[in-house]
TIDOSE-203829 format. One line per 8 residues: number of its first residue (from 1); their letters; for each residue z, y, x of C-alpha. Coordinates in Angstrom, 3 decimals. Layout:
NUM> a> Z/Y/X; ...
This chain:
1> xxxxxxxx> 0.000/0.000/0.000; -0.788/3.557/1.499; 2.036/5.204/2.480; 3.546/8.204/0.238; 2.891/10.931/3.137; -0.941/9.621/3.234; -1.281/10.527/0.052; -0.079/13.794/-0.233
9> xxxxxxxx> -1.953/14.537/2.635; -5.119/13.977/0.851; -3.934/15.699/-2.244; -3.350/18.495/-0.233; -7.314/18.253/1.185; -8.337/18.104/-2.303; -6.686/21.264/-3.588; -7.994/23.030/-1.065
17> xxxxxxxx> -11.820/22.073/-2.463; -10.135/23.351/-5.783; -9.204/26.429/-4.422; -12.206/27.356/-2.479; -14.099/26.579/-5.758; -12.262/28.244/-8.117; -12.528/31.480/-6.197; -16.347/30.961/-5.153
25> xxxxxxxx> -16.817/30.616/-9.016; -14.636/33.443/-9.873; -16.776/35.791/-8.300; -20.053/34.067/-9.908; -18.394/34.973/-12.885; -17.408/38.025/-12.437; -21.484/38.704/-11.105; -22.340/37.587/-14.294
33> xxxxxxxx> -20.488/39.561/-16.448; -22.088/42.375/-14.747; -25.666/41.771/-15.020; -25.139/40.942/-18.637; -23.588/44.189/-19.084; -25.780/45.726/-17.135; -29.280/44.388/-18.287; -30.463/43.114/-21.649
41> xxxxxxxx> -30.382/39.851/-20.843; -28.903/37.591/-23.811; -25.144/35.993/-23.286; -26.839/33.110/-24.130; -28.855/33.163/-21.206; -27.602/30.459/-18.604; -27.279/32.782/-15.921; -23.882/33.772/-17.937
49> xxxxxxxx> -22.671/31.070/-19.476; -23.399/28.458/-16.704; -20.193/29.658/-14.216; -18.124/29.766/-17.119; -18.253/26.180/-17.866; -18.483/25.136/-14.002; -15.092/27.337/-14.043; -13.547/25.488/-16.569
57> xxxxxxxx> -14.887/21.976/-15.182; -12.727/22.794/-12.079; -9.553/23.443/-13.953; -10.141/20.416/-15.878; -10.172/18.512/-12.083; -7.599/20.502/-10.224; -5.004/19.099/-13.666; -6.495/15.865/-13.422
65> xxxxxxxx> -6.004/15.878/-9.464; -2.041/15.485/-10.139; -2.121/12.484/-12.079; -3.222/10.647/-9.645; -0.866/8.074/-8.202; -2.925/6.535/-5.009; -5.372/7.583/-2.506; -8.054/5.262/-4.142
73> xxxxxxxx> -7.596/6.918/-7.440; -7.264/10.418/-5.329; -10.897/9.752/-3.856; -12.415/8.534/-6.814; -11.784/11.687/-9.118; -12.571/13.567/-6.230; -15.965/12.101/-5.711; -16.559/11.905/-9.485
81> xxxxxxxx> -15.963/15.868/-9.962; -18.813/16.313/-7.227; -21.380/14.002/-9.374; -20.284/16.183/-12.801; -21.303/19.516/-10.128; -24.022/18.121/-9.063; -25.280/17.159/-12.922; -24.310/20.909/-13.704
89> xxxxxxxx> -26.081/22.383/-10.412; -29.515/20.603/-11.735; -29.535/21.588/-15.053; -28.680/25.510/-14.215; -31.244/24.448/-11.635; -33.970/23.542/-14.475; -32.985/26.662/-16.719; -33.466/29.480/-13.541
97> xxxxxxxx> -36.793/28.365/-12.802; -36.479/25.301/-11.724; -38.685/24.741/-8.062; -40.050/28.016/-8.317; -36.917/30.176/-7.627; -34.295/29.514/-5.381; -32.130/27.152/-7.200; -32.222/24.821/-4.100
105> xxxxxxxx> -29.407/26.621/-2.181; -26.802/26.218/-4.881; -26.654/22.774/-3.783; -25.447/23.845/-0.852; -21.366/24.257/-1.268; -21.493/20.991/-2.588; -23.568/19.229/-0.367; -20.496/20.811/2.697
113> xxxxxxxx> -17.649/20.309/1.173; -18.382/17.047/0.005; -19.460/16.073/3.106; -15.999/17.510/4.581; -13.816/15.870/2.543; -14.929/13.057/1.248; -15.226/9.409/2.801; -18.509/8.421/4.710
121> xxxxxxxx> -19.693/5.982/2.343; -18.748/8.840/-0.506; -20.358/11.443/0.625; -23.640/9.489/1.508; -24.196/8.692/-2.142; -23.313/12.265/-2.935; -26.503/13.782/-0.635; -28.796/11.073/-1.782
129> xxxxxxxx> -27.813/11.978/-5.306; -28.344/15.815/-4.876; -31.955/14.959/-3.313; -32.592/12.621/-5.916; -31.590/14.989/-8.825; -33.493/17.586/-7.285; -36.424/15.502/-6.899; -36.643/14.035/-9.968
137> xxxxxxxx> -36.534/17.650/-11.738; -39.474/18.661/-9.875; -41.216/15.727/-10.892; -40.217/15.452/-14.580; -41.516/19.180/-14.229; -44.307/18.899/-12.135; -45.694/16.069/-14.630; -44.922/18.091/-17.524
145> xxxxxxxx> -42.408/15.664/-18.864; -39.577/18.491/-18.672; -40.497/21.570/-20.012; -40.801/24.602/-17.668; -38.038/27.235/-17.854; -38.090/30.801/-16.485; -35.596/32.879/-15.961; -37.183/36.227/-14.930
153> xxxxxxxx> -40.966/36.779/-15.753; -43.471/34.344/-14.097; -43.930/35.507/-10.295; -47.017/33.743/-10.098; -49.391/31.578/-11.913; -47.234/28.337/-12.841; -45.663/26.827/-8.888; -44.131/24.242/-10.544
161> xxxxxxxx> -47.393/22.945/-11.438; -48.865/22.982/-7.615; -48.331/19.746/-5.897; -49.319/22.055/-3.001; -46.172/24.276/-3.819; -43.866/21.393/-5.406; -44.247/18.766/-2.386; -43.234/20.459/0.708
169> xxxxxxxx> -40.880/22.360/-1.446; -39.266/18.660/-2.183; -39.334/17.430/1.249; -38.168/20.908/3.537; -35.886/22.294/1.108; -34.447/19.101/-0.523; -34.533/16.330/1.592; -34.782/17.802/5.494
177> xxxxxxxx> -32.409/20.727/5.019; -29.739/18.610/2.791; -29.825/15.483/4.881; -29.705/17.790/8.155; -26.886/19.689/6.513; -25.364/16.592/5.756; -24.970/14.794/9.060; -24.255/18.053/10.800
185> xxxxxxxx> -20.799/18.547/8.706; -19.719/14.884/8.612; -20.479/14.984/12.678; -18.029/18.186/12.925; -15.891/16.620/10.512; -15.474/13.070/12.532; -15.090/15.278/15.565; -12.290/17.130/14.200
193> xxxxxxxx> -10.522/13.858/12.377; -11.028/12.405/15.969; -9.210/14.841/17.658; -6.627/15.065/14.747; -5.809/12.093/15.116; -5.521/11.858/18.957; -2.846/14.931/18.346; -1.221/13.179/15.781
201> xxxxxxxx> -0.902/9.812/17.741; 0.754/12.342/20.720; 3.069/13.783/18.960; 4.120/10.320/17.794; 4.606/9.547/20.716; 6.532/12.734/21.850; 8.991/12.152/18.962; 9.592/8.870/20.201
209> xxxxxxxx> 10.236/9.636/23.742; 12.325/12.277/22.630; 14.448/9.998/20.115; 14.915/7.965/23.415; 15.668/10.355/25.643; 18.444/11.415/22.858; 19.316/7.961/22.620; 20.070/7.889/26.142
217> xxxxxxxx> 21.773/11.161/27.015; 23.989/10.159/23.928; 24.611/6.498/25.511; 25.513/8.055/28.827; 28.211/10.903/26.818; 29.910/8.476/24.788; 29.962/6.436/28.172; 31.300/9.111/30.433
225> xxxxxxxx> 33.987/9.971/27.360; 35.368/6.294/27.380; 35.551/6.335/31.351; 37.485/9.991/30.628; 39.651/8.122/27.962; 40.551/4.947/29.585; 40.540/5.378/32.888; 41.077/9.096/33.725
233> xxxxxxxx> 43.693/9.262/30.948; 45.699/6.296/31.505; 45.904/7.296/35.485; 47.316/10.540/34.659; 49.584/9.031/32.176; 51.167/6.485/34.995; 51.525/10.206/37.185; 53.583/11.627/34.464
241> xxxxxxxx> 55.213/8.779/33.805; 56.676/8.321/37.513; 57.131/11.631/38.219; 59.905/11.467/34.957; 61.823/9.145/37.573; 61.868/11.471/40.365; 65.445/12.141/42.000; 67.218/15.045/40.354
249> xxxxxxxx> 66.837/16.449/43.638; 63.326/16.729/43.057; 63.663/18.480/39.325; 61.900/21.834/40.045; 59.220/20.102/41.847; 58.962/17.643/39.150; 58.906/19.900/36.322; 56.034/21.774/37.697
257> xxxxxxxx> 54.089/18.406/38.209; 54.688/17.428/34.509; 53.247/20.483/33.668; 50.053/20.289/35.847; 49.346/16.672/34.395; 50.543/18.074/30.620; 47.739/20.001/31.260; 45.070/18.169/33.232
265> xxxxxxxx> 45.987/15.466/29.900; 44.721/18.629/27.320; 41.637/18.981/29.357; 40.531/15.589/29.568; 41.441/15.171/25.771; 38.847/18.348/24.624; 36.585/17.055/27.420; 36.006/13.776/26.156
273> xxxxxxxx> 36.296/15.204/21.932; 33.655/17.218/23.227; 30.919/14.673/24.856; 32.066/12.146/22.128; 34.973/11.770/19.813; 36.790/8.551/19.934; 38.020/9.092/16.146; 33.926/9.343/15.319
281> xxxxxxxx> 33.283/5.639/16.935; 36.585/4.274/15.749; 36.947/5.406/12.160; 33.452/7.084/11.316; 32.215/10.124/10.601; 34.560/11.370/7.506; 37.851/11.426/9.513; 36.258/12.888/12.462
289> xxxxxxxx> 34.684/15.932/10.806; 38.000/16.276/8.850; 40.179/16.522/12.022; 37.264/18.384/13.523; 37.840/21.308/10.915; 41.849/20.885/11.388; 41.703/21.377/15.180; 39.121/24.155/15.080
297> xxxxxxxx> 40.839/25.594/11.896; 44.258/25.490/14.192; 42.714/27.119/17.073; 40.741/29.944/15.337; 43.412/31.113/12.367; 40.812/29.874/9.740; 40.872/27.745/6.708; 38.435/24.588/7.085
305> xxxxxxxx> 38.013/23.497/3.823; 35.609/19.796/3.772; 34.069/17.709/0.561; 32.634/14.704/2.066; 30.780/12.645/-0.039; 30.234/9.580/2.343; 30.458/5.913/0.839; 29.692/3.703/3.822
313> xxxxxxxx> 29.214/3.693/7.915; 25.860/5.402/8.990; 24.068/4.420/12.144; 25.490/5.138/15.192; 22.728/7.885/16.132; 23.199/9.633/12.844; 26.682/10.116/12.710; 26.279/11.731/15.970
321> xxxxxxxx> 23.680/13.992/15.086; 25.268/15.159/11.786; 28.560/15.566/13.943; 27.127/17.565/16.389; 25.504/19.922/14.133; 28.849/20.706/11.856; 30.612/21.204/15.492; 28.350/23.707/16.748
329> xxxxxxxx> 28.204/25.056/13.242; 31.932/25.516/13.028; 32.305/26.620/16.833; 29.393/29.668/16.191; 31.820/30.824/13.280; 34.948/30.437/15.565; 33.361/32.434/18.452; 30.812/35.327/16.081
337> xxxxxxxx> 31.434/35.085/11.850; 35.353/36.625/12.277; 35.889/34.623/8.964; 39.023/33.251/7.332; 37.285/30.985/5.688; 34.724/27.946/5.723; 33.808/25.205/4.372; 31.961/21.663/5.173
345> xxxxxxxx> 29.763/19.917/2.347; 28.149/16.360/3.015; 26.587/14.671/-0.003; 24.147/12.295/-0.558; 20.459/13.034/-1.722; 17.944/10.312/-2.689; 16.298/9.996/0.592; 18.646/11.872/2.791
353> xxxxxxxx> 22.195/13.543/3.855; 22.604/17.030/2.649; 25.213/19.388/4.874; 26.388/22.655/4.486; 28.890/24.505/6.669; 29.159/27.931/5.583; 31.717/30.926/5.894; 32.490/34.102/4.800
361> xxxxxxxx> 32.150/36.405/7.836; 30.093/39.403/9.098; 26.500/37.789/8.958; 24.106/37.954/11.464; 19.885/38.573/10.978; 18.438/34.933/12.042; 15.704/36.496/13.549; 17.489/37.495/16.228
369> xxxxxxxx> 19.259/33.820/16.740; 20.495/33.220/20.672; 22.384/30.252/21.982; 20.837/26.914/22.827; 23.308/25.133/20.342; 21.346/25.670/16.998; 18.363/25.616/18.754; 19.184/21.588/20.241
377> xxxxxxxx> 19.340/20.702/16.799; 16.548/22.303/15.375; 14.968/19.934/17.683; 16.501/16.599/17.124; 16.458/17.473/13.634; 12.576/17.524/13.277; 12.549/14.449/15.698; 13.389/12.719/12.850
385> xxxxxxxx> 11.870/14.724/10.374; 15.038/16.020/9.208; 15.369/20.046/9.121; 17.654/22.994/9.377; 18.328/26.276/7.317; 20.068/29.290/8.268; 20.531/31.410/5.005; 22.297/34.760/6.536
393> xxxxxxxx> 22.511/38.389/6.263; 24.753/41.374/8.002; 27.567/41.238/5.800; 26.779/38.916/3.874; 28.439/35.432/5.815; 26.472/32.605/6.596; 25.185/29.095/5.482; 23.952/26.403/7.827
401> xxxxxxxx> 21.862/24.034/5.597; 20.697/20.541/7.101; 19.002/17.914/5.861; 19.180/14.298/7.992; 16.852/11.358/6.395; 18.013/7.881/6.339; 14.958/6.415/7.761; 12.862/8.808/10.558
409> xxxxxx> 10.265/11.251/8.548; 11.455/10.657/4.548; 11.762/13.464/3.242; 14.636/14.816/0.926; 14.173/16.158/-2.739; 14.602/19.933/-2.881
């Protein structure tokens, strides 16, 4: 089954043929309206009425466009809307003259963007069927079959009758400049899928590489932190512990000694909660955010307040990510929002983790964002297709919205 994002991707294509034509036929309308205004010719003519219902054929198509539910479907309305042009290009064709005037080129948006957008095999049938229909009316014509129409008074003595005339009109102006037309566009458009998809492909494989190198650098941190907890603790532990059974003799001496490891202990402790949290590996992600807010709450005089909506034990990488972003979060409004307030929201969403850490400070403009902390995970954020907000203002406090999928590039309901 084609995936969701393929999809969209071509529904996206095919709105943009929408859009093109409905202003392209916007302004044939509006050209019409004028010369009917402006001349005597009759609103029933099909110089005025023809746009109009090419108009409304494109509405009917860009509605029927979102019903769709699969790229096969996608492609096949979009190929059948260019056959219903193409039926509507001949006959206002026929009315304005037919091969005499230049009804040829208005074959000619169709013939490119089909060609553009639409599969190979698609938009073959497409140009045969535009030379074909063309063809065939100067044929029904030439053999009298079709009655002649004219739009403006005869220029001269009945073309559409001259095989002389009708012919190489047929071959150059139907078939050489339509196929030629043809194979030029679907050669620029391989080209450019080609390269596309060569760009695509890399930035695959950037995102993966960087998802690795993440992977790593967050191996190596929660690494170092255990070495910091278990080994670097505990020793400095056993110091404090022997120098409590120092002579008395030794008490000043002592007492300063306690102190130094009292304090090397504090260090070590914020060093290793800040490369990785033993409470995040141990218990999860809830109780570490929670006694993230309490210790940064403590330190800065300012009420954390958290609603964690969180059921069941994430992956190891995503707990980390989502942990690192409320920290920074939280630290930016320690060090810039002078708040007395904040507050942490985690929920779930149907295809993703929705966070919020907002306060009630000063405000800032994000356009003029510094600091490589938000910036870090902007970027490991969109490695995984996940994505960050800043909704601020001077005055105003901030919000830090991010959204973390549960599998790499799903995307969350907004």
């Amino acid at each position: 089954m084609p995936r969701e994002s393929d999809l969209e991707k071509l529904r996206t294509s095919v709105r943009r043929t929408v859009r093109s034509r409905l202003v392209t036929l916007s302004v044939f309308c509006v050209i019409a309206l004028v010369i009917i205004l402006a001349t005597d010719i009759s609103f029933l003519n099909p110089l005025f009425y023809t746009p109009f219902a090419w108009l409304a054929l494109t509405f009917l198509f860009s509605f029927l466009i979102r019903q769709q539910r699969n790229t096969y479907e996608l492609q096949l309305a979009h190929f059948s809307y260019f056959l219903l042009e193409v039926m509507v290009i001949t006959v206002l064709v026929h009315l304005m003259g037919g091969v005499e005037w230049i009804g040829i080129i208005f074959y000619m948006p169709t013939v490119v963007t089909a060609n553009y957008f639409l599969t190979h095999r698609h938009s073959q049938v497409l140009t045969a069927v535009v030379i074909a229909s063309y063809t065939c009316l100067a044929a029904l014509e030439y053999a009298g079959i079709l009655p002649h129409k004219s739009l403006f008074a005869p220029i001269g003595s009945g073309a559409y009758a001259n095989l002389g005339y009708v012919l190489p009109t047929v071959l150059a102006g139907g078939f050489a400049v339509y196929t030629v037309i043809a194979h030029t566009v679907r050669s620029f458009n391989e080209y450019y899928w080609r390269k596309q998809g060569a760009l695509e492909q890399r930035e695959a494989d950037l995102a993966r590489l960087s998802r690795q190198l993440l992977g790593a650098q967050d191996e190596e941190r929660r690494r170092i932190a255990r070495q910091l907890h278990d080994e670097v603790g505990q020793s400095l532990a056993a110091i404090k512990l022997h120098a409590a059974v120092l002579p008395s003799i030794l008490q000043p001496d002592r007492q300063k000694l306690e102190d130094v490891v009292d304090h090397a202990i504090r260090q070590t402790r914020d060093l290793t909660r800040s490369l990785r949290p033993p409470l995040l590996d141990e218990l999860g992600l809830e109780p570490a955010i929670r006694e993230l807010g309490r210790m940064i709450g403590e330190t800065a005089h300012l009420r954390v307040d958290a609603e964690i909506d969180i059921e069941y034990r994430l992956p190891e990488g995503t707990e980390w990510l989502i942990y690192t972003v409320i920290a920074e979060a939280l630290q930016n409004v320690k060090r810039h929002a002078r708040a007395n307030e904040a507050s942490i929201l985690i929920e779930h969403r149907p295809a993703c983790l929705y966070i919020s850490v907002k306060d009630n400070g000063v405000g800032f403009d994000p356009a003029h964002m510094q600091g490589v902390g938000l910036r870090s995970a902007f970027e490991r954020l969109d490695a995984i297709g996940g994505r960050l907000l800043i909704n601020a203002s001077p005055g105003e406090g901030t919000e830090l919205i991010a959204e973390v999928p549960f599998e790499p590039n799903s995307h969350c309901d907004h």
